[in-house]
FIBA-547363 format. One record per residue (C-alpha): residue number from 1; residue in three letters; x, y, z. Coordinates in nm, 2 decimals. Layout:
N
+-----+-----+--------+--------+--------+
|   i |  aa |     xx |     yy |     zz |
+-----+-----+--------+--------+--------+
| NUM | ALA |      X |      Y |      Z |
...
+-----+-----+--------+--------+--------+
This chain:
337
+-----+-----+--------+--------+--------+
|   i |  aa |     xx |     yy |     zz |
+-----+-----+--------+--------+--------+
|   1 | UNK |   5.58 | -20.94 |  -3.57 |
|   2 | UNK |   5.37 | -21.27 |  -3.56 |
|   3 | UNK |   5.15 | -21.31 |  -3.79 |
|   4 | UNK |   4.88 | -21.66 |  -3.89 |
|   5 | UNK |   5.05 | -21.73 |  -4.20 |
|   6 | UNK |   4.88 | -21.99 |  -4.44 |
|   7 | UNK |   5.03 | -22.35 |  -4.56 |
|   8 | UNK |   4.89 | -22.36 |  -4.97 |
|   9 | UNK |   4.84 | -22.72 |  -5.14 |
|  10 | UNK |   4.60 | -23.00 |  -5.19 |
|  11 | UNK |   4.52 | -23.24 |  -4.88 |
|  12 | UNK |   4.66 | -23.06 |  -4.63 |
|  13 | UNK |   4.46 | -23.21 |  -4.38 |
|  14 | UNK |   4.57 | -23.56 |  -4.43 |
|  15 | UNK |   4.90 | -23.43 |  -4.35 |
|  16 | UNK |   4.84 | -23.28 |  -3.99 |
|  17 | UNK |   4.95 | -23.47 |  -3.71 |
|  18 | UNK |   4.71 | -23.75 |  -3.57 |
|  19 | UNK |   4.70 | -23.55 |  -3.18 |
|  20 | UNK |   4.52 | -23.29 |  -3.41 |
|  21 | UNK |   4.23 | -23.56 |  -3.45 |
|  22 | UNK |   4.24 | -23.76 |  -3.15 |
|  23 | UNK |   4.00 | -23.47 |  -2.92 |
|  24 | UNK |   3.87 | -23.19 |  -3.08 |
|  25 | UNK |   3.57 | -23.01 |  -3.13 |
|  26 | UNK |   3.48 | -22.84 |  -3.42 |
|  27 | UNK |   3.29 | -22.56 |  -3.54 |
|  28 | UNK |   3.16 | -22.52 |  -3.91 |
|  29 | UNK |   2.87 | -22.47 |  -4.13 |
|  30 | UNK |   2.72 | -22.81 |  -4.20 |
|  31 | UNK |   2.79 | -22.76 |  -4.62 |
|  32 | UNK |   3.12 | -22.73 |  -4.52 |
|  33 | UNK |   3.18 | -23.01 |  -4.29 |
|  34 | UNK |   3.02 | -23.24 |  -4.53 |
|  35 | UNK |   3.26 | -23.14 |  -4.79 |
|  36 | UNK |   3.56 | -23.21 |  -4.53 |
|  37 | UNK |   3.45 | -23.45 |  -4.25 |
|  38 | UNK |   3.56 | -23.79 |  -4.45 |
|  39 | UNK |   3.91 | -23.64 |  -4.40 |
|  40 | UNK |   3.87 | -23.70 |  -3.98 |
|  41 | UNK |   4.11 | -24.00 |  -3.95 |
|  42 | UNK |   3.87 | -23.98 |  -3.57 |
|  43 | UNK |   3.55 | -23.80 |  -3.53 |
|  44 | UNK |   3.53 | -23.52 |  -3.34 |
|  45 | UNK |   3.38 | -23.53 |  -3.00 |
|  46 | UNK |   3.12 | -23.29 |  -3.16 |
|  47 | UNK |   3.07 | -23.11 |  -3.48 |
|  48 | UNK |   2.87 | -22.75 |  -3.39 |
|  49 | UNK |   2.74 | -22.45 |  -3.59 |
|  50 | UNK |   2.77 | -22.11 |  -3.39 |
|  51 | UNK |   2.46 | -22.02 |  -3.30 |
|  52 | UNK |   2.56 | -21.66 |  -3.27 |
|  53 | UNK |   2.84 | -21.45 |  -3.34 |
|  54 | UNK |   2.68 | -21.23 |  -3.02 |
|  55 | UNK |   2.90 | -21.24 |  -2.77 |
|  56 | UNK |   2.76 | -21.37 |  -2.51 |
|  57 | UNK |   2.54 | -21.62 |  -2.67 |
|  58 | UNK |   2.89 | -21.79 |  -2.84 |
|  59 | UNK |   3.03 | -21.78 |  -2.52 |
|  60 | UNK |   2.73 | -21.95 |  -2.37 |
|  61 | UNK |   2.73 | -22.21 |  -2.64 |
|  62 | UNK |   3.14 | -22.25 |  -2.61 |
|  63 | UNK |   3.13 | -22.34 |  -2.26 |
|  64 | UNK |   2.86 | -22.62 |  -2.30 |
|  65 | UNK |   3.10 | -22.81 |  -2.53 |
|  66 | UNK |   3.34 | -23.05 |  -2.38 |
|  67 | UNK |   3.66 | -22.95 |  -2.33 |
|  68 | UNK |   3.91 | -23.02 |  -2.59 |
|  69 | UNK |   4.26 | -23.03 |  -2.71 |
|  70 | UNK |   4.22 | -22.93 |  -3.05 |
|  71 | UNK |   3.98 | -22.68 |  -3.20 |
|  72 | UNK |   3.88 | -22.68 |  -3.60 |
|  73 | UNK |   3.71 | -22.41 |  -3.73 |
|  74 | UNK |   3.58 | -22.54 |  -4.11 |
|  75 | UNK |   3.42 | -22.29 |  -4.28 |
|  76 | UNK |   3.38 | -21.88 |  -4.32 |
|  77 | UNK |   3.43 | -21.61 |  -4.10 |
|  78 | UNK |   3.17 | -21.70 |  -3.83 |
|  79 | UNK |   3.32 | -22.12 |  -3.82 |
|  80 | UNK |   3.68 | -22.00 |  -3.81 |
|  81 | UNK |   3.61 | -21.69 |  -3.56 |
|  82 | UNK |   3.44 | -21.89 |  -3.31 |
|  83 | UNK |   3.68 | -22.15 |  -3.31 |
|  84 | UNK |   3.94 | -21.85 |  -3.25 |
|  85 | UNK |   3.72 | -21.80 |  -2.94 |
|  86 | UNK |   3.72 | -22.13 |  -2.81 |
|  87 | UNK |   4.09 | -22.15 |  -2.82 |
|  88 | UNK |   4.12 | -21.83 |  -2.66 |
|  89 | UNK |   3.85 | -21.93 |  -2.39 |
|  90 | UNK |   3.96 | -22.29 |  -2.36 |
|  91 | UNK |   4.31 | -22.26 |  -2.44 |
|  92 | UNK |   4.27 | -22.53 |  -2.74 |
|  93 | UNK |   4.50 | -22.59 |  -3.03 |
|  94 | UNK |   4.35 | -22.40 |  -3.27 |
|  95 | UNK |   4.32 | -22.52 |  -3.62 |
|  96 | UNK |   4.17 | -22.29 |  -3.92 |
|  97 | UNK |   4.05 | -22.44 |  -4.24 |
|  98 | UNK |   3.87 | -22.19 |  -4.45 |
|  99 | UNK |   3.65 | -22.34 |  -4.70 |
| 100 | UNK |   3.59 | -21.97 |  -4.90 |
| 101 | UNK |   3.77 | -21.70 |  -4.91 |
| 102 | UNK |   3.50 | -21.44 |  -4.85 |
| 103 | UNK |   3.66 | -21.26 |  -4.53 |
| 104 | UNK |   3.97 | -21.20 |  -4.39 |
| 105 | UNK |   3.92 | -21.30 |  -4.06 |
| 106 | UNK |   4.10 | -21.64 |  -4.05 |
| 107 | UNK |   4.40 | -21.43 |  -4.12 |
| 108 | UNK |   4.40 | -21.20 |  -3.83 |
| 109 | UNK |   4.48 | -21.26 |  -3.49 |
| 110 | UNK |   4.20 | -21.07 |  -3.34 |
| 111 | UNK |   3.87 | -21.29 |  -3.25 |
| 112 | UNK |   3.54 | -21.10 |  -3.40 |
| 113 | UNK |   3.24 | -21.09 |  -3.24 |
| 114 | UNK |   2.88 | -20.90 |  -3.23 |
| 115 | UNK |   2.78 | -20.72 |  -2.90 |
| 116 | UNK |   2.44 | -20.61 |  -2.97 |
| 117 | UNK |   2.50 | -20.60 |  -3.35 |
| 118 | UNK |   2.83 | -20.41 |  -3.34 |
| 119 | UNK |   3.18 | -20.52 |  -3.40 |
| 120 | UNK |   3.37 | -20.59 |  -3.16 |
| 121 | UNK |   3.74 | -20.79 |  -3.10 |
| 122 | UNK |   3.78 | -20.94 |  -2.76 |
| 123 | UNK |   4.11 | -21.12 |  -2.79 |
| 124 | UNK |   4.38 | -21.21 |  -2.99 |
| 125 | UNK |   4.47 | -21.60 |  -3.07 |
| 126 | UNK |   4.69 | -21.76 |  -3.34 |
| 127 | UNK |   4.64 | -22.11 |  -3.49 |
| 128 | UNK |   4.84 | -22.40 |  -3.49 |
| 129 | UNK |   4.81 | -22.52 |  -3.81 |
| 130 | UNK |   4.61 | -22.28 |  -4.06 |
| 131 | UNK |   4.54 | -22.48 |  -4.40 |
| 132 | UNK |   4.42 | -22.30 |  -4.72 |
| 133 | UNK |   4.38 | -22.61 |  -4.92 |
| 134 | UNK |   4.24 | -22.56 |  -5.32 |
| 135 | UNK |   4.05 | -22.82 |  -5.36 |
| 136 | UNK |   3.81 | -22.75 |  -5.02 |
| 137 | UNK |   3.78 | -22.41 |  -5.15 |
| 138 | UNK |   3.71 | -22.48 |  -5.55 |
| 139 | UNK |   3.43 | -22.69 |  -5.43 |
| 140 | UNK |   3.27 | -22.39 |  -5.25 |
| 141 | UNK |   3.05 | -22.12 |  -5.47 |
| 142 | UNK |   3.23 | -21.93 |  -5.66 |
| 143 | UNK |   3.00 | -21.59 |  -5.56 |
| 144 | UNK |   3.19 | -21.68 |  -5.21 |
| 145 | UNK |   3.54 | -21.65 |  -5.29 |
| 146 | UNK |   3.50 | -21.41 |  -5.52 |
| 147 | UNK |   3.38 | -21.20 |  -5.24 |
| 148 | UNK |   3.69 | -21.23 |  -5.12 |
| 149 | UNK |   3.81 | -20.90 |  -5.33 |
| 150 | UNK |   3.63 | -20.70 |  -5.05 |
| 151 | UNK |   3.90 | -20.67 |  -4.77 |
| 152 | UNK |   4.14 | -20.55 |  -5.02 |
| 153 | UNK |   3.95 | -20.36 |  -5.25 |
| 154 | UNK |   3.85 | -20.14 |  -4.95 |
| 155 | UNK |   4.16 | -19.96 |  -4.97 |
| 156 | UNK |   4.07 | -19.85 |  -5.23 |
| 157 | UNK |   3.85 | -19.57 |  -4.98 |
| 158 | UNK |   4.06 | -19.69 |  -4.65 |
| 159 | UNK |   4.36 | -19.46 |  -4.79 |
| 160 | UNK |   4.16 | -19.14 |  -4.87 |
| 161 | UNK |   3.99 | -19.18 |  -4.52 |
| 162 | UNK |   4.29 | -19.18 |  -4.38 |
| 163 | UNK |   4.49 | -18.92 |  -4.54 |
| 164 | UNK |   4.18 | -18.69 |  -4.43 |
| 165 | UNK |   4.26 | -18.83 |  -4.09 |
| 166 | UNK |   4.62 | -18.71 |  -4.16 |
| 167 | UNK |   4.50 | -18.35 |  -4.27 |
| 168 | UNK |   4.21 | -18.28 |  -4.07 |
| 169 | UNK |   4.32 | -18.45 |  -3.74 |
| 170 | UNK |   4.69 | -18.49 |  -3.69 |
| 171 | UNK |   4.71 | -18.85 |  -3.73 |
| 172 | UNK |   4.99 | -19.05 |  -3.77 |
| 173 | UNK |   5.05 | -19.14 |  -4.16 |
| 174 | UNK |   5.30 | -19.38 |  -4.32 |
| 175 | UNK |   5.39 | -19.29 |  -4.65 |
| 176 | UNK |   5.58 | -19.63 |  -4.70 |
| 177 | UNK |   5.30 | -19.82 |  -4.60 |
| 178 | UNK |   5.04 | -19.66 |  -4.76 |
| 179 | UNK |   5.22 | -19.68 |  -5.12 |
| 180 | UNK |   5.26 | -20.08 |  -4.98 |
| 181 | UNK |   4.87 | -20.12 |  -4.92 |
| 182 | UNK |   4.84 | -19.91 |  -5.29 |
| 183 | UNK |   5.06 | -20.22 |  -5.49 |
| 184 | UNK |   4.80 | -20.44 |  -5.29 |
| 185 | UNK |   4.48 | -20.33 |  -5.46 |
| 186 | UNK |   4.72 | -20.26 |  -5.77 |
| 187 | UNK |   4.76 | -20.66 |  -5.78 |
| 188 | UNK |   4.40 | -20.74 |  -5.68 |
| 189 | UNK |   4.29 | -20.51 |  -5.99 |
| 190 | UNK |   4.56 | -20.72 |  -6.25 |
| 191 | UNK |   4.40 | -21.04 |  -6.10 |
| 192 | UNK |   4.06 | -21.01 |  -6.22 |
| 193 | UNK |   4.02 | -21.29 |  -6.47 |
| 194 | UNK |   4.19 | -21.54 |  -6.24 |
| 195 | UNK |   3.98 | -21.45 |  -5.93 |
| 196 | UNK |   3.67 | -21.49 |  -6.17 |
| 197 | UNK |   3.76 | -21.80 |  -6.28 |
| 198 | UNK |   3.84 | -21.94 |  -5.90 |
| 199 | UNK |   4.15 | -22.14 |  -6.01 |
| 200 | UNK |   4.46 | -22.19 |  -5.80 |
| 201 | UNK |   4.63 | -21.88 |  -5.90 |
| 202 | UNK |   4.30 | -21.68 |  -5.87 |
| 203 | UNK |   4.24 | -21.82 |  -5.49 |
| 204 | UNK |   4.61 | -21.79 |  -5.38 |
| 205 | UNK |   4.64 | -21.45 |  -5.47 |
| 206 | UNK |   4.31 | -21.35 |  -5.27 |
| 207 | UNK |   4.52 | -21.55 |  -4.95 |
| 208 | UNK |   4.82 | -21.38 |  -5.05 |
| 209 | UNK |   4.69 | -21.05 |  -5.03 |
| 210 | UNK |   4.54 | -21.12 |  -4.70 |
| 211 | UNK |   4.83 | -21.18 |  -4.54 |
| 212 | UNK |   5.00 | -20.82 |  -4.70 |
| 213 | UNK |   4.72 | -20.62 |  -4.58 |
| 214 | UNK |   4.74 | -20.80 |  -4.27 |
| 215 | UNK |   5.07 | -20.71 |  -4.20 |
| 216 | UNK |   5.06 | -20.38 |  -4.34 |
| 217 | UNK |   4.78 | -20.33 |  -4.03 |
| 218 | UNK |   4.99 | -20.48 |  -3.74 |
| 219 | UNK |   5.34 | -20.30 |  -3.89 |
| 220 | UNK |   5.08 | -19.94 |  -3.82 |
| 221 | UNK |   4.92 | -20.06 |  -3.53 |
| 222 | UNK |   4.62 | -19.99 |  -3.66 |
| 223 | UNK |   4.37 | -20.10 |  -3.94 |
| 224 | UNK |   4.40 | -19.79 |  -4.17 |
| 225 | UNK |   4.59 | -19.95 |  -4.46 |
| 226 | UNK |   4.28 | -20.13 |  -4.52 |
| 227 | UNK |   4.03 | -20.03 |  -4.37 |
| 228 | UNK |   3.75 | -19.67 |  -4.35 |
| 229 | UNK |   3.45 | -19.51 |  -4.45 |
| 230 | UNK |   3.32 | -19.84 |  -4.65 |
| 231 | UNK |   3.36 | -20.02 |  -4.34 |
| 232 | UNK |   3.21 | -19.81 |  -4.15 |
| 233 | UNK |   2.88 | -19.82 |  -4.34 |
| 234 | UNK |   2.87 | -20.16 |  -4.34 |
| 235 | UNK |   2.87 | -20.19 |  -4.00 |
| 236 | UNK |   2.60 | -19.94 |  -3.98 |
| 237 | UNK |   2.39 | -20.15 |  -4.15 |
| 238 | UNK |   2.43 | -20.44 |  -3.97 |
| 239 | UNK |   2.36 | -20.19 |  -3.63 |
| 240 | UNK |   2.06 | -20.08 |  -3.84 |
| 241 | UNK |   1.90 | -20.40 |  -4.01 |
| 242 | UNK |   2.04 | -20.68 |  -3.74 |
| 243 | UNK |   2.08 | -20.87 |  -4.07 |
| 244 | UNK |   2.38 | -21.11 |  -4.19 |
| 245 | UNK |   2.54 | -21.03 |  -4.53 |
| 246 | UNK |   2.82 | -21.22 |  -4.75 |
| 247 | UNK |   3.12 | -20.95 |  -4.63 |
| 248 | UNK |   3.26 | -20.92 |  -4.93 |
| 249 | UNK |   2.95 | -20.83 |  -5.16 |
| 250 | UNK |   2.84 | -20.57 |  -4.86 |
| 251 | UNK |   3.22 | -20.44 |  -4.82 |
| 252 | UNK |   3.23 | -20.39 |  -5.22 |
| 253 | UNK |   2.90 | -20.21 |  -5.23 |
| 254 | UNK |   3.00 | -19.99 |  -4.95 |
| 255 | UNK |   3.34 | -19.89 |  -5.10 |
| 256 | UNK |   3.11 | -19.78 |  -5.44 |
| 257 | UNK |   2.90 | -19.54 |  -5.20 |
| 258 | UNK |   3.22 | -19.40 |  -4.99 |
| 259 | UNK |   3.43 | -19.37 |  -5.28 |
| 260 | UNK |   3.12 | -19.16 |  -5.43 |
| 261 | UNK |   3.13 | -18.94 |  -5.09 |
| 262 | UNK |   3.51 | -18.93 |  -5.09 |
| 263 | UNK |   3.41 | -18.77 |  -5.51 |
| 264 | UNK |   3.63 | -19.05 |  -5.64 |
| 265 | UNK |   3.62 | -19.17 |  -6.02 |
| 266 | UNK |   3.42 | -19.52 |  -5.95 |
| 267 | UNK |   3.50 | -19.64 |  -6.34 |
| 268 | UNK |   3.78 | -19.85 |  -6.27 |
| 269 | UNK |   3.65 | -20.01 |  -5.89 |
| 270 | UNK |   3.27 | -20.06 |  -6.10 |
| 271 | UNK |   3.50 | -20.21 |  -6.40 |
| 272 | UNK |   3.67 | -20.46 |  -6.14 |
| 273 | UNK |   3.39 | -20.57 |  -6.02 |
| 274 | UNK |   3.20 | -20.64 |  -6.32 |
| 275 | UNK |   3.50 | -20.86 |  -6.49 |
| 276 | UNK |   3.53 | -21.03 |  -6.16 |
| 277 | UNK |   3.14 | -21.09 |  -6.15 |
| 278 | UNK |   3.11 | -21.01 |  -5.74 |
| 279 | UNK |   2.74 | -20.90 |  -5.66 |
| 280 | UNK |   2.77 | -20.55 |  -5.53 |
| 281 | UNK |   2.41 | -20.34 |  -5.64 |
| 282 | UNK |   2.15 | -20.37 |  -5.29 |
| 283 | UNK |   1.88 | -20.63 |  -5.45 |
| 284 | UNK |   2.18 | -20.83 |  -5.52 |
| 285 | UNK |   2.28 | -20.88 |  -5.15 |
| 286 | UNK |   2.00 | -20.84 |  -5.02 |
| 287 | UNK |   1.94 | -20.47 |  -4.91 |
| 288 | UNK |   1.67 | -20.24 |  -4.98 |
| 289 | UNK |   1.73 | -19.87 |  -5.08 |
| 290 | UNK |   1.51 | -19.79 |  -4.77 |
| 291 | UNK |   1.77 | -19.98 |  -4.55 |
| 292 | UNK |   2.10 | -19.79 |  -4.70 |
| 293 | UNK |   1.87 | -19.49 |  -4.63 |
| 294 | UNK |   1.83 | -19.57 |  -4.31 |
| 295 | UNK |   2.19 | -19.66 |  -4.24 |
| 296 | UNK |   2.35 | -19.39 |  -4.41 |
| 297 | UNK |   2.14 | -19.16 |  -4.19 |
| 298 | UNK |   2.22 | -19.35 |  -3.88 |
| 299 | UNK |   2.64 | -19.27 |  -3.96 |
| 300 | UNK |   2.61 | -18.97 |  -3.73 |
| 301 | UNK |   2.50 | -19.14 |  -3.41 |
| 302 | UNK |   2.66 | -19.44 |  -3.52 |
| 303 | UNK |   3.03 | -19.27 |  -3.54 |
| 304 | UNK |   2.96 | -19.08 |  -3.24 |
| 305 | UNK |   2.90 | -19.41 |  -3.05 |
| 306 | UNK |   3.13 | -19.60 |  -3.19 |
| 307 | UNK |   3.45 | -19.38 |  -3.14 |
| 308 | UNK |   3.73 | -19.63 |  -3.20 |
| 309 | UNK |   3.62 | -19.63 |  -3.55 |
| 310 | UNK |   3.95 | -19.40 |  -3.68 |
| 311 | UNK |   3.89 | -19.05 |  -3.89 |
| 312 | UNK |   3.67 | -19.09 |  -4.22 |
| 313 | UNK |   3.49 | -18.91 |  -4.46 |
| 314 | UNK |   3.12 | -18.98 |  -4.30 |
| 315 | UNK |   3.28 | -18.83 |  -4.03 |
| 316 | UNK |   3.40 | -18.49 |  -4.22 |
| 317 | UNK |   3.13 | -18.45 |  -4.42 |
| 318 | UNK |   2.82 | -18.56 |  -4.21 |
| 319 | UNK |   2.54 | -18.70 |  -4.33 |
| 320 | UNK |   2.21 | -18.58 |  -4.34 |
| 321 | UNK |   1.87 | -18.64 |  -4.53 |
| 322 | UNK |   1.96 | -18.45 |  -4.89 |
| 323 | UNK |   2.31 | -18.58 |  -4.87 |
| 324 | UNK |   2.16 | -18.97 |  -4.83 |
| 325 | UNK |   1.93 | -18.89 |  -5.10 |
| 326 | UNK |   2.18 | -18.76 |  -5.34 |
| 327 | UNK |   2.49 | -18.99 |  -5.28 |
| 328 | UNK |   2.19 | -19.27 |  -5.36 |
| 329 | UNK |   2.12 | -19.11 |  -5.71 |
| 330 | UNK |   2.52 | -19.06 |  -5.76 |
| 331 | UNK |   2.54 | -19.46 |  -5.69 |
| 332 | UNK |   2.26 | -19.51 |  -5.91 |
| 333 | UNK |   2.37 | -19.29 |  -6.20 |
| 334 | UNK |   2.71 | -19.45 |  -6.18 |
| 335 | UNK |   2.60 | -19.81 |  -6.19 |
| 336 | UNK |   2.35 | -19.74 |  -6.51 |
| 337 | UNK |   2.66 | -19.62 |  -6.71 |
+-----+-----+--------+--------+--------+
């Protein structure tokens, strides 16, 4: 199984090889590149925030660049996925160098795009070199690698959904590596205070258990280990509002409101969050209770359109006007405890 596996340390960069710098492009945030661009031995032949992650207006803006040898993508999900598309596009070396930890996507092989707001993977590409260096990432907001605790804390709801999917549908389940994708969020919940505090041990770990759920998806061919419902609503959301989020903040909202569908205990995910200090209530990142209205009443439609999205509980249950209204109050009732 291959798999983008990180290299850890401090000034990693420095240590690539000097054909990494001698023709690249790069793609990157422009906070970002300032915090990494003195560490170019050779400029690039051109520096470049994505525009989009839309489809076809990154591939537009891809194939106005020069063509290159080497590919950087600096930054979060959107830098590091459309560098994963030039590479696949241009056939690049590709080079990853997250500077937060807020997504998982530099650690998966599949490049992530929007087609008209919606999710979508169009190819698969692995980097070359793929550098998760400390000290870029301690000089990055904290809010932003906290948020990492998203794509891991959504198995927390990703394992119910599909053990439903098991029960209700006949799907494929893997005892061994669902208890696997369980010790994941157990270790994400014993590394609270270190993931607050952003230090080494706190960062690595967040990498760390990337790359398990990471595997623990290509081992079932599939992204139920660590991924369902939560997911689901998030990308609802996004259909609905055509707005951009920090993932993680969004993903740990939505696993509060599935787990409430699912009739989970939220105490020890609402706990978690609070001692890690992530944002996760809608006027913190930047939703209204109108808009989760709206998206939680567009699930129906949304699921119906969007059937790859695997067996969940939005899909057993439904979802209509008194439900939306009364899984709000349940979220809000929970949080004012």
């Amino acid at each position: 199984m291959k798999q983008a596996l990180p290299t850890y340390g401090t000034g990693l960069l420095a240590a690539l090889p000097p054909q990494c710098f001698s023709d690249s492009i790069v793609f990157c945030a422009p906070e970002p590149w300032e915090t990494v661009r003195r560490q170019f031995p050779q400029s690039p032949r051109a520096a470049v925030v994505p525009q989009s992650m839309e489809q076809c207006t990154l591939e537009k803006q891809i194939d106005a660049l020069p063509v290159a040898n080497t590919v950087f993508g600096v930054g979060g999900g959107s830098a590091c996925d459309a560098a994963k598309m030039y590479a696949y596009r241009k056939g690049a070396r590709l080079v990853l160098v997250p500077t937060v930890l807020s997504v998982d996507a530099p650690f998966t092989k599949a490049v992530g795009v929007r087609v008209n707001h919606c999710v979508r993977y169009v190819g698969e590409v692995f980097p070359e070199h793929f550098l998760v260096d400390f000290d870029i990432l301690r000089r990055s907001p904290k809010r932003l690698n906290r948020a990492g605790i998203g794509d891991v804390l959504s198995i927390f709801t990703a394992l119910p959904d599909w053990r439903l999917g098991r029960d209700h549908q006949g799907e494929a389940y893997d005892e061994i590596i669902a208890d696997e994708s369980q010790r994941l969020l157990e270790r994400l919940f014993a590394g609270a205070d270190d993931i607050r505090e952003c230090n080494e041990r706190g960062l690595k770990l967040i990498a760390e258990l990337y790359v398990g759920e990471v595997a623990l998806c290509e081992r079932m061919g599939n992204s139920r280990p660590e991924e369902g419902s939560e997911h689901y609503f998030a990308y609802a959301l996004e259909s609905v509002t055509h707005k951009s989020y920090i993932h993680g903040e969004l993903i740990a909202f939505s696993v509060l409101l599935a787990a409430l569908y699912q009739n989970q205990d939220v105490e020890r995910v609402l706990d978690f969050l609070r001692r890690v200090d992530v944002a996760f209530q809608p006027e913190q990142i930047g939703v209204s209770w109108d808009e989760v209205e709206r998206a939680l009443l567009s699930l129906p439609e949304f699921l119906g359109r969007e059937s790859q999205l695997l067996y969940g509980v939005f899909h057993h249950r439904g979802m209509e006007h008194s439900a939306a209204g009364e899984l709000i109050r349940r979220f809000q009732s929970a949080v004012e405890k």
